[in-house]
C-alpha angles and dihedrals in degrees: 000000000000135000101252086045088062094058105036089061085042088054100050088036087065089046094050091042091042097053089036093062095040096247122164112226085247090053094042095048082054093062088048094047092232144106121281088231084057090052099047080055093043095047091041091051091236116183105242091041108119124219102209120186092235079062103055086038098071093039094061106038082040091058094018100240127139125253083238092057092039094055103027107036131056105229098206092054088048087053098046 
C-alpha cells in the first residue's frame, strides 16, 4: 500500500469518525490538538495536509482504534 494511500484512508477515517460521534471540526481539531483550518485539509486529503504520528496517535487512543486500522481500513465500509 502506498503512502498517499495511508493517508487518504486516515483522512476520510477521521471524517467518518469525526461525523459518526457528532463532533464539530472545532471539537474534533481539539482532540487532535490542531487548527480547524489543518483538519479541513486533513479530512479533504489535501496535499499539503500532514499526517504526524502525534496525530494518529490521539485519534486512536481518543476513539481506541489501532494505527493499523486507522491507515489500512475504511471505517465506514467495516461498519456497514
Amino acid at each position: 500500500m502506498s503512502v498517499n494511500q495511508f493517508v487518504k484512508n486516515f483522512s476520510k477515517n477521521v471524517q467518518y469518525l469525526r461525523q459518526k460521534n457528532d463532533l464539530t471540526q472545532a471539537e474534533m481539531a481539539a482532540i487532535i490538538g490542531i487548527s480547524v483550518s489543518t483538519l479541513r485539509r486533513l479530512e479533504t486529503a489535501h496535499p499539503d495536509a500532514r499526517v504526524h504520528c502525534v496525530m494518529l496517535d490521539r485519534v486512536c487512543d481518543h476513539f481506541g482504534i489501532s494505527a493499523d486500522v486507522m491507515l489500512r481500513e475504511r471505517l465506514e465500509k467495516m461498519d456497514g
